[in-house]
N, C-alpha and C positions, 0 to 999 in steps of 0.2 A: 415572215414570222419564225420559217424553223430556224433560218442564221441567225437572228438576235437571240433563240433561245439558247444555238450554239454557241452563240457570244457568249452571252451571260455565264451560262458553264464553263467555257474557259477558261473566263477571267477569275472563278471561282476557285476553279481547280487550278491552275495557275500559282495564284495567293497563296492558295492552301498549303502547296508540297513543292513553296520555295525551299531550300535548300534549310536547314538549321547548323549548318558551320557557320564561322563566324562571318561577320560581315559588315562591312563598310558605310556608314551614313555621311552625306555633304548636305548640309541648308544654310542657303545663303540667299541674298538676294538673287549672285550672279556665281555660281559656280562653275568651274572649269576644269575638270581632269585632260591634263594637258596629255599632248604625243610623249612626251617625256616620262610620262604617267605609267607606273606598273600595278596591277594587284591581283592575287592567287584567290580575293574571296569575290563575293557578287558585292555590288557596289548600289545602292538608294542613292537618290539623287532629291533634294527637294528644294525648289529656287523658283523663282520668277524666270530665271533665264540658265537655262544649264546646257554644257558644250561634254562631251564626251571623246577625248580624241586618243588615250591611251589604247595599252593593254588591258582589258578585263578576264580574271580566270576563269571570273564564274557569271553572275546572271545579271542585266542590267536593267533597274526598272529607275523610274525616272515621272515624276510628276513637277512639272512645269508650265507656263505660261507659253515659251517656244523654246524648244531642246532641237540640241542638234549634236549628232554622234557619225563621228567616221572612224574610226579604229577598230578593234580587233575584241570579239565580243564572243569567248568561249562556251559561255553556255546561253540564254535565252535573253533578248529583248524585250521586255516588257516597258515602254512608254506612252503616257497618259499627258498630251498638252494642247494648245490652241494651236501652233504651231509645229508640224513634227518633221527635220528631214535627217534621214537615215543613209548613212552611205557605211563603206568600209567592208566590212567581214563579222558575219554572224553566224557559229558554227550550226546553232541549234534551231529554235523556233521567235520567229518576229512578232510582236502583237503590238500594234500599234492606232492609239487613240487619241483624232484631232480634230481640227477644224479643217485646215489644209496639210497634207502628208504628200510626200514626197521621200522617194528612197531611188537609190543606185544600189543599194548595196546589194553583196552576193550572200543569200541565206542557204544555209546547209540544211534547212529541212522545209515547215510550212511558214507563210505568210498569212497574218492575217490583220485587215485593214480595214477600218470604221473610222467612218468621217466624213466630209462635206464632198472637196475637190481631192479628189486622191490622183498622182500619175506614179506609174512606176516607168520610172526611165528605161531605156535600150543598153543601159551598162547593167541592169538588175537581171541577177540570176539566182531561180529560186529552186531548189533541188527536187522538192516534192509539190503538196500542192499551195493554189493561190486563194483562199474564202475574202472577200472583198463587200463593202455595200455603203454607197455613199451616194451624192447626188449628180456629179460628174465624174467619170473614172476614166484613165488614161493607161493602157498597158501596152505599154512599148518593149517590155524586156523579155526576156525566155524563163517559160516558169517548162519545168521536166517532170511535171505532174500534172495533175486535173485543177480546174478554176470553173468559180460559181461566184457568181458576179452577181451584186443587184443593184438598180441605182436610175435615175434616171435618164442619163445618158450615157451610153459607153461605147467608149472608143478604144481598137484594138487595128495593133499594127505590129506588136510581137509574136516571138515562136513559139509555143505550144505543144507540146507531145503529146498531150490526153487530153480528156475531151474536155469541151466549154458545156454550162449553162450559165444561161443570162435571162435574167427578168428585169427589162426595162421599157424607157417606154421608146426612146430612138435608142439604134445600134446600128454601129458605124464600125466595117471592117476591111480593112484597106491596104494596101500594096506598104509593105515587103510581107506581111500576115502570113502564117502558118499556122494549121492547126490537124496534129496529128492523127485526132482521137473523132468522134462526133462531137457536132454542133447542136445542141436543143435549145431556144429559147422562144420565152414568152413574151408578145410586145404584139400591142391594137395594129403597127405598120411594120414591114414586112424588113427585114436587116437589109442594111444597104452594102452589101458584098460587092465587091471590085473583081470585074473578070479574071485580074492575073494574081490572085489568092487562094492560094492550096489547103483543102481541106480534103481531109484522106480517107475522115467517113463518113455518112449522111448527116444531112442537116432538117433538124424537126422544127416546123415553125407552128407554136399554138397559141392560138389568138386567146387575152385572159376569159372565160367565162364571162356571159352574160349574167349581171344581177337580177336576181329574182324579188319577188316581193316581200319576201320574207327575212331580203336585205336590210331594207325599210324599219322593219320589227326590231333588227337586231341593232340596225344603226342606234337607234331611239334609246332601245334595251341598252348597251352600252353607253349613251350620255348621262341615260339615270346611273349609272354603277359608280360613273364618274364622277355625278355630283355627288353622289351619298359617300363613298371615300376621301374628297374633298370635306365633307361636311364632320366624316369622321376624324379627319387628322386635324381639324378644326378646333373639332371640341377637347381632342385627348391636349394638343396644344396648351388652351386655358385652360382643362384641368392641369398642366404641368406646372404651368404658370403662377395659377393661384395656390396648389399646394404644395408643390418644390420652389416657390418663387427665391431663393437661396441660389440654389443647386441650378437654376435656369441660368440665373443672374451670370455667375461665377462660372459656366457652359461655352455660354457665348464669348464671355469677356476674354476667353481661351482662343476662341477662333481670332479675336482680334486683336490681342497681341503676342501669339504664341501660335500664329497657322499655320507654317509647317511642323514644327513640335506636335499639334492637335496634328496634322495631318497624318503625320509617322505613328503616332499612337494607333491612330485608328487602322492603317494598315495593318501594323503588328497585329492589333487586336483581332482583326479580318483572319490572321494567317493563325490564330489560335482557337479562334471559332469551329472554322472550318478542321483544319488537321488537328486538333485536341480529339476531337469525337469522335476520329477514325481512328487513333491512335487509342483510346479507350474501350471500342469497340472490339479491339482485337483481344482483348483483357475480357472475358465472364464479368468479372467482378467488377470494372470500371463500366459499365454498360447506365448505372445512376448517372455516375458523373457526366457521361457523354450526353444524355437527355439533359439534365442541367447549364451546360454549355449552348445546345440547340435552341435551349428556350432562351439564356440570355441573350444569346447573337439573335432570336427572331425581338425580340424587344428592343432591343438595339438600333436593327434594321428598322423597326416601322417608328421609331423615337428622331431617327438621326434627323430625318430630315425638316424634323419640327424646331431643331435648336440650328438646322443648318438656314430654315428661312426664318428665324429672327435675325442672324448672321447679317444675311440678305439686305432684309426690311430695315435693319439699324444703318447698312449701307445707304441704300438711298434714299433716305431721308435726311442722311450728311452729308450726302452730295446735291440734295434737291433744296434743302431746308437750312434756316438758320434758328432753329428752335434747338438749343441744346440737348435736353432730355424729352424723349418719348417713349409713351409707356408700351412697356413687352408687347401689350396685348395689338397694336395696331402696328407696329412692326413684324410681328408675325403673320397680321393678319395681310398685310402687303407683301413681304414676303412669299409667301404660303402659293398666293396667286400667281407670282412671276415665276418661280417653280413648277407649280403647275399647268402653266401656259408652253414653258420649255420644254421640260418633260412629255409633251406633243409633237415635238420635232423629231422627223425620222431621222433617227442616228445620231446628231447632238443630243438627244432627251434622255438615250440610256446610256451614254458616256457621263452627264448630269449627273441621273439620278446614282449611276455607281460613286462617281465623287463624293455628292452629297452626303451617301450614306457611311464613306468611309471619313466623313471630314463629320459629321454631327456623333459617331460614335466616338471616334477621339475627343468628343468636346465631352460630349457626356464622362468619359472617365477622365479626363482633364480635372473637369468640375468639380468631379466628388474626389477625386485625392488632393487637388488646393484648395477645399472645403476642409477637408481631415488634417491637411497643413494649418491652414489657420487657426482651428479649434486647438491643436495641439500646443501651438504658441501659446493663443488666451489661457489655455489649462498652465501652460509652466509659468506662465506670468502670473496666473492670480496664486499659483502655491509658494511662489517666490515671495510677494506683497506678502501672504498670509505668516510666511516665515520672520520678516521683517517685524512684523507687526508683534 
């Protein structure tokens, strides 16, 4: 729990105090910044399939389907996809979010990795430290700081200077292994350590806590919390439905044919939420402003992912169905559920749910300024007729 909360604030702060020099956007299906490739600003990438193989001056974030980057990456890695492999040179901090990741590359300061199968190969050198948590993990390469590992299975066969923890449930540590610092981890079976593997301080083995009965209470206590914010985002849904049914309409119709466009919006709008308020806060006098940002971004956030599962639900029902039109309401209501079945998965759920919320806020302000478009048309059109007339 405290990684994913570290996560979350990363990714947070992260977004927030991206850089505001100018910068670089690619959406394509299949984009490509070739080795040929130079640029002094940070570069967004947004595709089904994006390649990375340039010079970058500045920061590289990258939402994709599967990306893949080896070149030379001056300030921060930021990559969000199903697919993630990272090699080449990255002077700054890595953050990288997948299904399956993979990196060789050499990072100049931390790494940090969420997702399913993660390895970091034996070419990977990380200068400070490693935070990692996925379901199989593989660290073959030298990180020259401290790593905290969680996942279900991890395997470790690179150098290390400082120290390891690991909460899993098998851990596997095995010849050429080095580890400079101490070893503490938590796992029901004991690490499986290979006799010719150097560890240089003590090693703490703590079996998880036995559950108490009052486990039981909480478990419970937590599926009602579940059902009743399921039941809430339900109903704020059909309210949105029935009385913005406009602005819903014309929301979603964003995500489906304008979804990295919606997708770009809603980062941007992420990276204004967040740094607007601190950047006001330092102002006496913008201290309003800053609370009315906080509150749009928290409506925002608990809104997105109500326009992001009609999104959803319109999907598979055009993929499942040949009934042309079906109504918001049981598209959401489909939706809604497969979202929140996801959103249960350790580690895919809150790489999700951060999508989500940046892809349904973009829809949401999509919405209302090609709503304000349209209206503006019908307004010059009908003063035009009335001129005629």
């Amino acid at each position: 729990m405290r990684l994913k909360i570290t996560l979350i604030l990363t990714i947070l702060l992260a977004l927030g105090f991206t850089s505001l020099s100018a910068s670089v956007f690619m959406s394509d299906k299949s984009t490509i910044f070739t080795r040929l490739d130079s640029l002094d600003d940070d570069l967004y990438i947004f595709g089904n399939y994006g390649e990375a193989y340039g010079i970058i001056g500045g920061d590289l974030t990258a939402f994709c389907y599967d990306h893949e980057a080896s070149g030379i990456i001056a300030g921060n890695a930021n990559i969000f996809a199903y697919k993630v492999l990272l090699g080449g040179q990255v002077n700054q901090t890595a953050r990288l979010f997948g299904y399956d990741v993979y990196t060789d590359a050499s990072i100049g300061r931390n790494l940090l990795i969420f997702g399913n199968e993660i390895e970091i190969d034996q070419q990977a050198e990380i200068q400070k430290d490693l935070n990692c948590a996925g379901d199989i993990i593989y660290i073959k390469g030298t990180v020259h700081g401290a790593v905290d590992v969680s996942g279900r299975i991890v395997h470790i066969t690179g150098n290390i200077d400082g120290d390891v923890e690991i909460d899993a449930e098998e851990i596997y540590i095995s010849s050429p292994a080095r580890i400079g610092g101490d070893l503490y981890y938590t796992s029901k079976a004991e690490a499986d350590i290979e006799d010719d593997v150097v560890i240089k301080g003590r090693v703490d083995w703590e079996e998880p806590e036995e559950k108490i009965k009052t486990d039981h209470f909480l478990s419970s206590l937590g599926i009602v919390f579940h059902v009743i914010f399921f039941l809430m985002a339900l109903l704020t849904g059909y309210f949105l439905i029935l009385i913005f049914n406009r602005h819903t309409h014309e929301s979603v119709n964003q995500i489906s044919s304008n979804f990295w466009k919606t997708m770009a919006v809603g980062l941007l709008s992420i990276i204004i939420f967040i740094g607007g308020p601190i950047v006001f806060c330092l102002l006496i006098i913008g201290i309003p402003l800053a609370m009315m940002l906080i509150f749009l971004g928290l409506v925002l956030f608990y809104i997105g992912k109500i326009y992001a599962s009609i999104a959803i639900g319109h999907l598979v029902f055009k993929m499942f169905t040949n009934v042309r039109k079906i109504a918001l309401g049981w598209e959401f209501l489909v939706g809604l559920i497969i979202l929140s079945i996801v959103f249960r998965i350790p580690g895919l759920g809150t790489v999700v749910y951060i999508l989500a919320f940046i892809l349904g806020t973009g829809a949401a302000i999509m919405g209302y300024l090609s709503l304000c478009k349209k209206f503006g048309n019908s307004s010059d059109s009908q003063q035009a007729a009335d001129t005629i007339q």
